[in-house]
C-alpha positions as CSV (number, residue, x, y, z in Angstrom):
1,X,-6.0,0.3,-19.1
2,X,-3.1,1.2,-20.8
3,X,-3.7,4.6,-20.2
4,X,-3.5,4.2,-16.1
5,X,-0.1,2.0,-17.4
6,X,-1.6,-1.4,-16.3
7,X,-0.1,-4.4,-18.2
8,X,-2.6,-6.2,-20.9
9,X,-3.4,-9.0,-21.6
10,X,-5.4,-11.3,-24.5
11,X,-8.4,-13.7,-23.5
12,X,-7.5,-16.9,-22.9
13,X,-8.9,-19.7,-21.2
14,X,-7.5,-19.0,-17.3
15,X,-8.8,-15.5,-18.3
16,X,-11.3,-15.5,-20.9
17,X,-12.0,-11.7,-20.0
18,X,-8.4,-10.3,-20.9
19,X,-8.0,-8.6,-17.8
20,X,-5.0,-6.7,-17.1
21,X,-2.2,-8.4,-15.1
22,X,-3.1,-8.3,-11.4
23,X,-6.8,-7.8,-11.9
24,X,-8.8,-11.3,-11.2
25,X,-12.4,-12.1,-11.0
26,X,-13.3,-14.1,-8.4
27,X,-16.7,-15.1,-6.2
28,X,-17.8,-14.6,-2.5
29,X,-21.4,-15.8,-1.5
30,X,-22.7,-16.5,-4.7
31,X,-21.4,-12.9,-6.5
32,X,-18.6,-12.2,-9.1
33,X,-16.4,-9.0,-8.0
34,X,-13.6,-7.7,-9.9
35,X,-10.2,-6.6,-7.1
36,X,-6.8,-6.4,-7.4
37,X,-4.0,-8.8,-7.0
38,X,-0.4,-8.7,-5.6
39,X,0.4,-8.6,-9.4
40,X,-1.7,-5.4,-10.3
41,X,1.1,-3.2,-7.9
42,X,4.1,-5.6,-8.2
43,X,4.6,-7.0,-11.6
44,X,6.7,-4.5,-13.9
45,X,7.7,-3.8,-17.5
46,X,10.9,-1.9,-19.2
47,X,10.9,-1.4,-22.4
48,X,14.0,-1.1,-24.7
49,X,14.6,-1.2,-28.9
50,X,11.5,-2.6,-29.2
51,X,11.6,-5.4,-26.6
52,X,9.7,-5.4,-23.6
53,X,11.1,-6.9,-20.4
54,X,8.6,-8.5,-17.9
55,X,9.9,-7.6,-14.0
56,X,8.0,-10.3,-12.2
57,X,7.5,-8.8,-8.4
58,X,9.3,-5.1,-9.7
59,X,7.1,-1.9,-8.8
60,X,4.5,-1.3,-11.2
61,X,3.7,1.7,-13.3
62,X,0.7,1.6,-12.8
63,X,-2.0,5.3,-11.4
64,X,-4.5,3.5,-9.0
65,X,-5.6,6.7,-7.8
66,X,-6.5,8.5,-11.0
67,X,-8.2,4.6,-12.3
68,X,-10.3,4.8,-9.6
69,X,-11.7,8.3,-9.9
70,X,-12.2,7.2,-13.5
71,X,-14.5,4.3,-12.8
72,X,-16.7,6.6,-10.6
73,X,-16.9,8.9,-13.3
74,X,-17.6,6.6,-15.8
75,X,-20.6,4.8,-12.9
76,X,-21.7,8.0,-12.8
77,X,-22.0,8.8,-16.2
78,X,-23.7,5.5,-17.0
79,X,-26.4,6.3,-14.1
80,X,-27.0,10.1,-15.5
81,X,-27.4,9.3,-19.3
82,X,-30.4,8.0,-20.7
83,X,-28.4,6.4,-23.5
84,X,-26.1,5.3,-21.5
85,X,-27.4,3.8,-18.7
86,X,-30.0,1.7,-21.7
87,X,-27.4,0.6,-23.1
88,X,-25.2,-0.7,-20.0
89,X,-28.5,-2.7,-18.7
90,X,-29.1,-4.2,-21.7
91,X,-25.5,-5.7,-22.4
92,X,-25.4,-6.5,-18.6
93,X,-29.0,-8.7,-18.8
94,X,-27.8,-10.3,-21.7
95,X,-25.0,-12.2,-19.3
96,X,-27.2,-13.6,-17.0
97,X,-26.0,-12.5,-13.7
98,X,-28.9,-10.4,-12.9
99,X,-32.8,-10.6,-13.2
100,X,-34.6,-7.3,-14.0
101,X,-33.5,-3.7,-14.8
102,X,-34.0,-2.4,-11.2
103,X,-31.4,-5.2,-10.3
104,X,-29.0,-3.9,-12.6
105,X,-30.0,-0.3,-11.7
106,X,-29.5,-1.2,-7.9
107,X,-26.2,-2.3,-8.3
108,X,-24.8,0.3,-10.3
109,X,-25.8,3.2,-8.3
110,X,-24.7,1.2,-5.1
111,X,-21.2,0.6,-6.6
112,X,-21.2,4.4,-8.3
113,X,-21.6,6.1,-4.3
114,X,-19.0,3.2,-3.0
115,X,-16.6,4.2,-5.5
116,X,-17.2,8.3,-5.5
117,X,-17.2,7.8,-1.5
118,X,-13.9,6.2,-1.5
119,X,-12.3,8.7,-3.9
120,X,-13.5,11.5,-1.3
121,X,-11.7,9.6,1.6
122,X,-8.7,9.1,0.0
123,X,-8.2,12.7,-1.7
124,X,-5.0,14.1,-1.7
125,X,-3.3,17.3,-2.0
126,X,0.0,16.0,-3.7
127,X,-1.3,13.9,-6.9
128,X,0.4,10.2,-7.4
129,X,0.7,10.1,-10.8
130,X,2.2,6.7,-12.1
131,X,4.1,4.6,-10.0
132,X,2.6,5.7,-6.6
133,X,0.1,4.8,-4.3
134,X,-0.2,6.1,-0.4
135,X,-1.4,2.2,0.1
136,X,-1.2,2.2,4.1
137,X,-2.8,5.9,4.1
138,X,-5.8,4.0,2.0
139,X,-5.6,0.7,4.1
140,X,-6.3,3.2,7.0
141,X,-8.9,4.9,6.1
142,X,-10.5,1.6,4.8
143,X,-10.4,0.0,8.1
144,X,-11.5,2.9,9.9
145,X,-14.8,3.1,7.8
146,X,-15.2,-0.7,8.8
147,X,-14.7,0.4,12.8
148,X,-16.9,3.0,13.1
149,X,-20.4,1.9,14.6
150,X,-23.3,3.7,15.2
151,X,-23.1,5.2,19.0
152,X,-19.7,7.1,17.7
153,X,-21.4,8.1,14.8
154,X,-24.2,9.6,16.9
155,X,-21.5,11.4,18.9
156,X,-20.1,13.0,16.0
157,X,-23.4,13.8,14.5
158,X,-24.0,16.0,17.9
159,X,-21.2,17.2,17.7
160,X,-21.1,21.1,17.2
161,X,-17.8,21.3,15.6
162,X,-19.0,19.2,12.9
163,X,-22.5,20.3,12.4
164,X,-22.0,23.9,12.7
165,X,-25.1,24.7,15.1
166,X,-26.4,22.8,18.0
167,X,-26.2,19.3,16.1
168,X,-28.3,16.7,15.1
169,X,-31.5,15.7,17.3
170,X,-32.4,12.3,18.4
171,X,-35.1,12.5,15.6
172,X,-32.9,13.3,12.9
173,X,-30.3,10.7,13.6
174,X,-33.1,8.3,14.2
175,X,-34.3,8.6,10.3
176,X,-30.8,8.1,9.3
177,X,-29.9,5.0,11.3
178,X,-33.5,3.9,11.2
179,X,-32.7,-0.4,10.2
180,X,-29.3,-0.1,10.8
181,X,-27.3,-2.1,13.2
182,X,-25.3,-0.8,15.9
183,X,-22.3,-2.1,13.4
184,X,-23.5,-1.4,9.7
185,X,-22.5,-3.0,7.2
186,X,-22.7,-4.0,3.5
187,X,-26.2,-2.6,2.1
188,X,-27.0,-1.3,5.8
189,X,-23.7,0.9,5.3
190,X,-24.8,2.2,1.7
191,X,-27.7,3.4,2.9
192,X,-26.8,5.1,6.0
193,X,-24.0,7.1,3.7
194,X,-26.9,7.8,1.7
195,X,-28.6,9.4,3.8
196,X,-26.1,11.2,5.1
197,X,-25.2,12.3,1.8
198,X,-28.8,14.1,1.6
199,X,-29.0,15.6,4.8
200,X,-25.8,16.8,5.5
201,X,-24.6,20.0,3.7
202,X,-21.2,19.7,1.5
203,X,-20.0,21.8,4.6
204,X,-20.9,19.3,7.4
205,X,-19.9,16.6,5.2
206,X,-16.2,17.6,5.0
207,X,-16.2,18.0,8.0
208,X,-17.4,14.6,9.5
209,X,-14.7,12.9,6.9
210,X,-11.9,15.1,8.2
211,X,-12.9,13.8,11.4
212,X,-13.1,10.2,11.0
213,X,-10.5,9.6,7.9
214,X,-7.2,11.0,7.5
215,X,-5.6,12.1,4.2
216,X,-3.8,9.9,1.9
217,X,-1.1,12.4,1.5
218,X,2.2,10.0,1.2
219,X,2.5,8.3,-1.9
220,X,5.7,6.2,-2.4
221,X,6.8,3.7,-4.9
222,X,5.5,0.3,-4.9
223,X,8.3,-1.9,-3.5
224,X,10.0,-4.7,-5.0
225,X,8.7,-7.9,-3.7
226,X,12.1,-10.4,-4.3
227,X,13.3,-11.2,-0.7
228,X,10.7,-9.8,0.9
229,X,9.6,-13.6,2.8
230,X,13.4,-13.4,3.4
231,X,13.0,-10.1,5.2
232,X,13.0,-9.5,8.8
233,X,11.0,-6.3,8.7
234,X,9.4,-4.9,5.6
235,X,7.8,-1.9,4.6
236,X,9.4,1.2,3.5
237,X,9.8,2.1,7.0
238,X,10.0,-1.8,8.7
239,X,6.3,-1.1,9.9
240,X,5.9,-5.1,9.5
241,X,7.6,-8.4,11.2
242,X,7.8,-11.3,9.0
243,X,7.7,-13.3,12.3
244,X,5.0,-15.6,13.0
245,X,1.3,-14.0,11.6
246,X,3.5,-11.8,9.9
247,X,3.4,-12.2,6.6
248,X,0.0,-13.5,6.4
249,X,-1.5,-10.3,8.2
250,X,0.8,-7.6,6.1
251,X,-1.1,-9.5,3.0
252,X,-4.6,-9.6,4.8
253,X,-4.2,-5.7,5.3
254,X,-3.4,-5.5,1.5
255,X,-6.7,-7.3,0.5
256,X,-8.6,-4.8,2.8
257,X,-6.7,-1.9,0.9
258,X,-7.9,-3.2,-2.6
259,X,-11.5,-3.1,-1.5
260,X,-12.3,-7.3,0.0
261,X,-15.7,-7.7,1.4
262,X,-15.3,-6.7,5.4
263,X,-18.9,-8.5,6.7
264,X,-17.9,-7.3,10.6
265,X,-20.3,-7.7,13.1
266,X,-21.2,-8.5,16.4
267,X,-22.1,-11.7,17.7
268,X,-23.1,-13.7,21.0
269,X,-20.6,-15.4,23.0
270,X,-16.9,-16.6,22.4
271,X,-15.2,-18.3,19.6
272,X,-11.9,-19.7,18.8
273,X,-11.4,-16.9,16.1
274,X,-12.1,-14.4,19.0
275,X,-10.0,-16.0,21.5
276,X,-7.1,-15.9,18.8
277,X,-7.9,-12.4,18.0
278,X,-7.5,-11.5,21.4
279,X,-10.9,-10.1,22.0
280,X,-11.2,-9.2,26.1
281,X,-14.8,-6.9,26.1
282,X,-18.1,-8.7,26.6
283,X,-19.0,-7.9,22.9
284,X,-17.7,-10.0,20.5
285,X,-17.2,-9.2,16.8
286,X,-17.2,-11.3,13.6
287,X,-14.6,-10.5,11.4
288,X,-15.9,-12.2,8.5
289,X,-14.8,-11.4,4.9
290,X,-14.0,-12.8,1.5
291,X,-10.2,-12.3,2.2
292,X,-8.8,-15.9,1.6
293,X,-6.2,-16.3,3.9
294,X,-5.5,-19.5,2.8
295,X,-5.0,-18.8,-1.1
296,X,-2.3,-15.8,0.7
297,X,-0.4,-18.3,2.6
298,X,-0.1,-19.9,-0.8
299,X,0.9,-16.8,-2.2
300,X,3.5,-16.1,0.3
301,X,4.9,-19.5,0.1
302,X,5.3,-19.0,-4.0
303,X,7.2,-15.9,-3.2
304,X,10.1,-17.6,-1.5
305,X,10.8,-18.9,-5.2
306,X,11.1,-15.4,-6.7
307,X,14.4,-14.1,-7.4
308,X,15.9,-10.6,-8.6
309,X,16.4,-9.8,-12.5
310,X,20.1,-9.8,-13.4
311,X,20.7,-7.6,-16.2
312,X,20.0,-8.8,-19.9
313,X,23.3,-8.2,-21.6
314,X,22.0,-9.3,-24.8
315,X,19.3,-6.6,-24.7
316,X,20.2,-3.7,-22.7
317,X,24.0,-3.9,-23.3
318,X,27.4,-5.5,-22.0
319,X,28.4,-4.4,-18.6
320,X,32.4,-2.9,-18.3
321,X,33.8,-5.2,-16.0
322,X,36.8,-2.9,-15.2
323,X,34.4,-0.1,-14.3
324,X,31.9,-2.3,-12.5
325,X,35.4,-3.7,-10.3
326,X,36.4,-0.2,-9.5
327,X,32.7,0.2,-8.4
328,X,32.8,-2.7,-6.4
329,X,35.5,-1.3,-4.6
330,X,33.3,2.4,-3.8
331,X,29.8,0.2,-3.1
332,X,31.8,-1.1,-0.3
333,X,33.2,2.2,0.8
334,X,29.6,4.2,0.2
335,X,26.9,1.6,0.4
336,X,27.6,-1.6,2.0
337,X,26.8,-0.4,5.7
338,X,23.5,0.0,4.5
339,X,22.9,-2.2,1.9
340,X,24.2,-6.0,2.4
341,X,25.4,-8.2,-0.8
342,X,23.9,-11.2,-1.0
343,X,23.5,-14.4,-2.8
344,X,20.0,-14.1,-4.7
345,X,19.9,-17.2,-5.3
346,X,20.6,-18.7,-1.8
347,X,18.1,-21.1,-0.6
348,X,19.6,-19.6,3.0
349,X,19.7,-16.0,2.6
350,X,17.9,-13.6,5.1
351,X,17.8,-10.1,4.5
352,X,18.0,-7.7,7.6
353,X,16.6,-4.4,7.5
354,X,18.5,-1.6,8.3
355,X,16.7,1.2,10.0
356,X,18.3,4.8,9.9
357,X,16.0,7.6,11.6
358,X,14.3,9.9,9.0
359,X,16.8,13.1,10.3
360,X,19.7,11.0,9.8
361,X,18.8,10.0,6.3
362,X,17.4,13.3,5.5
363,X,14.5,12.1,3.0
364,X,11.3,13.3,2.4
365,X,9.9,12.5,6.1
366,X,6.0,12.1,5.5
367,X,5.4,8.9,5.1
368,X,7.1,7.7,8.1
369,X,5.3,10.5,10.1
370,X,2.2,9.3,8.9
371,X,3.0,5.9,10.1
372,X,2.6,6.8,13.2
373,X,0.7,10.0,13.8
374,X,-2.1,8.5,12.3
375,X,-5.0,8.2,14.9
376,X,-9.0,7.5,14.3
377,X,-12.0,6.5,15.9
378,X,-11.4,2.8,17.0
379,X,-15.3,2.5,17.6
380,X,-15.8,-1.9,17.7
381,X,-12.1,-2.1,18.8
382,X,-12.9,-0.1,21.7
383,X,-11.2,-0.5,25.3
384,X,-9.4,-4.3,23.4
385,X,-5.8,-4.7,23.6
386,X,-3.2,-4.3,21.3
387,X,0.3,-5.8,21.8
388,X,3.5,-3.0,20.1
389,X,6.2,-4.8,21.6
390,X,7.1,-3.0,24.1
391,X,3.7,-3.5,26.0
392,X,0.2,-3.4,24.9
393,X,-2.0,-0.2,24.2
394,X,-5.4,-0.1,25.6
395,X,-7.3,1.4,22.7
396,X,-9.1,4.6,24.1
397,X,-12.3,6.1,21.9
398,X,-9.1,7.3,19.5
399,X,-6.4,5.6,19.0
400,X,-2.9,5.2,16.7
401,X,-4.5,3.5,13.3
402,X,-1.2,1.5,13.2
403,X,-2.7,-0.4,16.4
404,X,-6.2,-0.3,15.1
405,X,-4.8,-2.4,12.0
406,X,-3.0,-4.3,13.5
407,X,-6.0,-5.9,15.5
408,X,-8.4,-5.8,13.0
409,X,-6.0,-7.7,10.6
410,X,-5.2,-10.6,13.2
411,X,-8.9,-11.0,13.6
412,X,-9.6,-11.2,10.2
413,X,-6.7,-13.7,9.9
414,X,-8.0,-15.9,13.2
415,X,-11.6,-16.4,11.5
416,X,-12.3,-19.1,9.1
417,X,-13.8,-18.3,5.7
418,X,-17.3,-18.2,6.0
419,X,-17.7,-18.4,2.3
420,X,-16.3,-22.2,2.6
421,X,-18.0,-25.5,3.1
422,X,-17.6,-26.3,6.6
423,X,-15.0,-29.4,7.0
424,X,-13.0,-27.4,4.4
425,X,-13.6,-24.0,6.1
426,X,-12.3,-25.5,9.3
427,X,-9.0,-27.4,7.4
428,X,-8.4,-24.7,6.3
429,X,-8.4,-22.4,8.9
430,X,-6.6,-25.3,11.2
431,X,-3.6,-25.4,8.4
432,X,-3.2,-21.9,8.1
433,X,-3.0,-21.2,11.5
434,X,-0.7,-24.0,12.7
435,X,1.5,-23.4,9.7
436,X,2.0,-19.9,10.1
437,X,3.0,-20.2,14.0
438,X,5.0,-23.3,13.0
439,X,6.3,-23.4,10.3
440,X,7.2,-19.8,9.4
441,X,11.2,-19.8,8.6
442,X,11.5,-16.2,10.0
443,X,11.6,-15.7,13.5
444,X,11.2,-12.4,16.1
445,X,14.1,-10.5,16.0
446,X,15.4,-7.7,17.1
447,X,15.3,-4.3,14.4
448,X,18.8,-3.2,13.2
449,X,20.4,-0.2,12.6
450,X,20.4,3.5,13.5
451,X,16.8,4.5,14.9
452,X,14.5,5.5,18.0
453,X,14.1,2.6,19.7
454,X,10.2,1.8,20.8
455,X,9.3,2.7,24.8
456,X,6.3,2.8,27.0
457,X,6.0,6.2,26.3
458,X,6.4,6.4,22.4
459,X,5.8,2.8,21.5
460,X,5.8,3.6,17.9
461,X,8.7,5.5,17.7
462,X,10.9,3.2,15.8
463,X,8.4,3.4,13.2
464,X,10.0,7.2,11.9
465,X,12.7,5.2,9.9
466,X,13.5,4.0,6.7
467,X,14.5,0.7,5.8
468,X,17.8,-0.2,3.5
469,X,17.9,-3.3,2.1
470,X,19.9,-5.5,-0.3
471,X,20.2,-3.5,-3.8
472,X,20.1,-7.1,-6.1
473,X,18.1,-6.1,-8.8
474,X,17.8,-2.4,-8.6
475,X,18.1,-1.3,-12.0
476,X,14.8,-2.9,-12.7
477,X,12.8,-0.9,-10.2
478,X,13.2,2.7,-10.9
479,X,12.6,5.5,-9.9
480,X,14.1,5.6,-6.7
481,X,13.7,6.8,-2.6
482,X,10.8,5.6,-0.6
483,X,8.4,8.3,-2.8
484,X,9.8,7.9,-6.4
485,X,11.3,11.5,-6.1
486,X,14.6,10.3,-8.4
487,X,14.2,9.2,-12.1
488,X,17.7,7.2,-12.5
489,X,20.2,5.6,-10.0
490,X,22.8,8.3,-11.9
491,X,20.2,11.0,-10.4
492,X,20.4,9.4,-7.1
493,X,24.2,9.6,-6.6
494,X,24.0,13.5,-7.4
495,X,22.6,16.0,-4.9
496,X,19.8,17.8,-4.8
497,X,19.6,21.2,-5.0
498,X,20.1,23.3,-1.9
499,X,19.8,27.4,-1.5
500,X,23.1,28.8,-2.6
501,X,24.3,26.3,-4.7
502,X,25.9,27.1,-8.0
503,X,23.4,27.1,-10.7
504,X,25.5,25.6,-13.2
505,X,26.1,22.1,-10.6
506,X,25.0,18.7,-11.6
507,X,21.8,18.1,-9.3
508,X,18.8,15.7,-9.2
509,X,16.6,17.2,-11.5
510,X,13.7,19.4,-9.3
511,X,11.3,18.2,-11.9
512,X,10.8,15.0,-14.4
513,X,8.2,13.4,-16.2
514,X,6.4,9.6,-15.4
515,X,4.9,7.1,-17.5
516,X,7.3,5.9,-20.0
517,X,8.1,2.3,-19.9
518,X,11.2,2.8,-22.2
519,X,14.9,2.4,-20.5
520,X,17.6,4.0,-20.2
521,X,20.4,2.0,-19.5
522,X,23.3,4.6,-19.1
523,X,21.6,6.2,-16.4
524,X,20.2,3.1,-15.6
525,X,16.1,4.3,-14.9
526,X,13.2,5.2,-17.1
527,X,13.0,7.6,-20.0
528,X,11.8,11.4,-17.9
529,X,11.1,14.3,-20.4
530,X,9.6,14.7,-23.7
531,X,6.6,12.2,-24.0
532,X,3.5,14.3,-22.4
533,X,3.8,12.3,-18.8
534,X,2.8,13.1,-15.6
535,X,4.9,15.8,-14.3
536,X,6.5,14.5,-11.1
537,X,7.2,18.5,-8.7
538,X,9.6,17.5,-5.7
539,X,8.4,21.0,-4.2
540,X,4.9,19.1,-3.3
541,X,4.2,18.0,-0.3
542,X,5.8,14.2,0.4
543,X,7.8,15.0,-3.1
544,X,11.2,15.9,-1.5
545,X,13.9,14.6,-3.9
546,X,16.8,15.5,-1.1
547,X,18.4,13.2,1.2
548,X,20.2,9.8,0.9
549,X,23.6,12.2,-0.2
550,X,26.1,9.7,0.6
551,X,28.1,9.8,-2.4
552,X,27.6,13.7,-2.6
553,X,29.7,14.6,0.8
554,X,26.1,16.0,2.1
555,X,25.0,13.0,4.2
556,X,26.8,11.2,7.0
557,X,27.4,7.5,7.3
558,X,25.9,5.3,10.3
559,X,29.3,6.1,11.9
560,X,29.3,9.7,11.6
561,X,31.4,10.1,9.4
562,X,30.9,12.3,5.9
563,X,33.2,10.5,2.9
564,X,34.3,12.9,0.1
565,X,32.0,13.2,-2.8
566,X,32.2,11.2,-5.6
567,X,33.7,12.5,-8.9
568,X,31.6,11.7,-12.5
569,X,33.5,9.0,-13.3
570,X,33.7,7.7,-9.9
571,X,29.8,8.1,-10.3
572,X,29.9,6.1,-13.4
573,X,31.5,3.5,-12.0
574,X,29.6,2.9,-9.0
575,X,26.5,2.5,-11.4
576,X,28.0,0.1,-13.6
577,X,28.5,-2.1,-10.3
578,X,25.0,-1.5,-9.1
579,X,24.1,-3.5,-12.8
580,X,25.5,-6.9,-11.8
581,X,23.4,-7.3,-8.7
């Protein structure tokens, strides 16, 4: 676990397993599953002299992607070898949870092609490394394998482009949806990728994934989670409102993303839940699942408590107050347009997103692109309605995954837990629901800031942004930009390196290692060469280090304007500021 950088922890009684901070054990229908917490992607750790510094709701360190190609490795290893595979059934019959061998045996080979097939979807050209997860390219992909349902799948089993020759026949597809329901799910979904795993070539199989999954190509940096219930818009690129449902569907959509139980269906007639969830076509679905809405409210509601790290004098050193003034003085010249200066501990404070267009801020543009180029098959969401604001979109047979996610997510959050007694199922639900329309403190407003504005004709358009936000506790969450391109705030007030600058400049370096936890608190980021880490190439694909120049004379403000660059010291000072937030 420490390899993939995720935080340890001892047994104790509230977790006798010693699982790693952010991974939890918990039960739906009668079955233990081990997922992922908030905690797992937003707790962090600096380390400095030999004293390590927990950052409760900082970006974590941790490589999801690599972890989980390494637990389907290691399931597929278990299943292969003889020795193996005795040994695992043995120690998992001795705990109880199961009856017989071919129970064991069942589950691990059901959990071995879950796991390889999710690392397949999710494959990316540019690797993560630590620190980075494309999380909405994987929420994406995860509710598009939850849409699809068998009449599209027929289609794009006949389909030519897919299949190579004339397609599949009526017989052949019959064998491989033979028991399954026109919305498959759970075991019924294991076994129709199964079978299409043995009668599809590698070929046609590629194929059918690029067609209904897109690539998770755009990791960024996990985001620090202080302020965020004070936010109006979060997200890298403000993707989410914290008005009304808000904040309990951006968490929903999280829980899909770290692999909750999605139990979809159809069903007969209306319900409240698909009343709530908007639902206008004679077919109904149940969105049923093990995400507990109501233990997120909870969650959310804790998160109004959280405040940023100040900076530990007594262990990372006394901050100049004569530089940090002068800095004060240039933060308000460079930064404060962008990035407001609040009160962290104000019971009051709201933070507003500012929104500056991707070519105006001149980052790496990928994720944002992705946020709303993204289309897929919207298969049980067909021909419903989805409301962006500006209007609704009718979804067609393909449609913007932003819009498919948002509708899934609200019908997830309108259905009461069916894993839930019933009078507390339906308290539940009642409290949740009344609470979050009522009783959420942030209300719709209006995005700020420099950006495409949403129409009728590109209603996603103000979603190719980025977000500023207030910089309180930023030394704690390095590295820095959306993608983690910069080791150091010190990097990220240099430029980067354009054709036909001198070689012997001061630039952001073109590459750096990731991994380390240890600090370094005159550049004020994490220790980047000379430990064996992950080697972090901005010349990838979604690895641009350029852009966000202010202080470099390279990058204009919101008014236009392009300030002089900012001399070393001038540099240095401006950093020693950025420590007192």
């Amino acid at each position: 676990m420490n390899f993939y950088r995720y935080l340890l922890r001892k047994p104790t009684p509230n977790n006798p397993d010693g699982l790693p901070v952010g991974w939890v054990k918990d039960d739906y229908k009668g079955q233990e599953h081990i997922g992922l917490t908030c905690a797992a992607c937003h707790t962090g750790q600096v380390n400095y002299n030999g004293v390590g510094i927990r950052i409760d709701g900082g970006p974590a360190s941790a490589d999801m992607e690599q972890i989980m190609i390494g637990l389907a490795k290691a399931l597929q290893h278990t299943r292969n070898d003889e020795e193996a595979r005795n040994r695992f059934v043995k120690n998992v019959l001795a705990r109880g949870n199961y009856k017989s061998e071919t129970e064991v045996l069942g589950d691990l080979a059901k959990y071995e092609q879950r796991l390889t097939n999710y690392t397949i979807i999710n494959r990316s050209p540019t690797p993560y490394g630590y620190a980075r997860l494309d999380a909405f390219g994987r929420i994406y992909n995860r509710v598009l394998e939850h849409l699809i349902n068998e009449r599209e799948l027929r289609e794009l089993l006949r389909d030519r482009r897919i299949m190579r020759d004339e397609g599949m026949s009526d017989e052949e597809l019959d064998k491989i949806m033979a028991d399954i329901d026109k919305i498959p799910t759970g075991d019924q979904r294991d076994r129709m990728f199964k079978r299409l795993t043995e009668n599809l070539t590698k070929w046609q199989l590629g194929r059918l994934r690029h067609a209904l999954f897109n690539p998770a190509d755009a990791p960024v940096s996990y985001p620090f989670l202080w302020d965020i219930p004070q936010h109006d818009y979060v997200q890298w690129n403000g993707l989410a409102a914290n008005a009304g449902l808000g904040p309990v569907g951006r968490n929903t959509g999280e829980v899909i993303g770290v692999f909750g139980t999605l139990d979809w269906n159809e069903e007969k007639g209306a319900s409240i839940s698909t009343l709530i969830g908007g639902q206008t076509t004679a077919t109904k679905i149940s969105f049923d699942s093990s995400v507990n809405v109501h233990n997120l409210r909870k969650i959310e509601s804790h998160l109004w408590k959280l405040q940023s790290p100040q900076w530990p004098e007594d262990i990372l050193g006394s901050i100049d107050r004569q530089r940090a003034l002068r800095g004060q003085t240039l933060f308000n010249e460079y930064c404060a347009s962008c990035h407001a200066n609040i009160d962290r501990s104000a019971s009051d404070r709201r933070i507003v997103a500012s929104m500056s267009r991707v070519s105006d801020v001149g980052t790496d543009p990928v994720m944002a692109e992705n946020s709303f180029s993204r289309t897929g098959y919207s298969g049980i969401l067909r021909n419903q309605y989805v409301d962006v604001g500006v209007g609704s979109i009718l979804l067609d047979q393909k449609a913007p995954v932003a819009a498919l996610l948002t509708k899934a997510t609200l019908n997830v959050v309108a259905t009461p837990d069916p894993d839930k007694m019933f009078f507390e199922r339906w308290s539940d639900w009642i409290v949740d629901i009344a609470k979050a329309f009522f009783h959420n403190e942030i209300k719709s407003s209006i995005k700020q800031g420099n950006y495409d504005p949403d129409t009728t004709a590109k209603p996603l358009a103000s979603l190719n942004a980025y977000k500023a936000r207030s910089l309180n506790g930023i030394w704690a969450t390095a590295p820095y930009l959306h993608n983690g391109s910069v080791p150091t705030l010190y990097d990220l007030l240099l430029p980067a390196k354009h054709d036909g600058d001198p070689e012997d400049g001061e630039y952001r370096p073109e590459k750096f290692e990731v991994g380390s936890r240890e600090f370094d608190p005159v550049k004020v980021g994490l220790k980047s060469s000379g430990f064996n880490g992950f080697v972090f190439d901005t010349s990838l694909k979604g690895n641009s280090n350029r852009g966000h120049e202010y202080t470099t004379g390279r990058t204009p403000q919101l008014n236009g304007e392009i300030l002089k660059p900012l001399t070393k010291e001038e540099r240095l000072d401006l950093l020693e500021y950025l420590k007192t937030l």
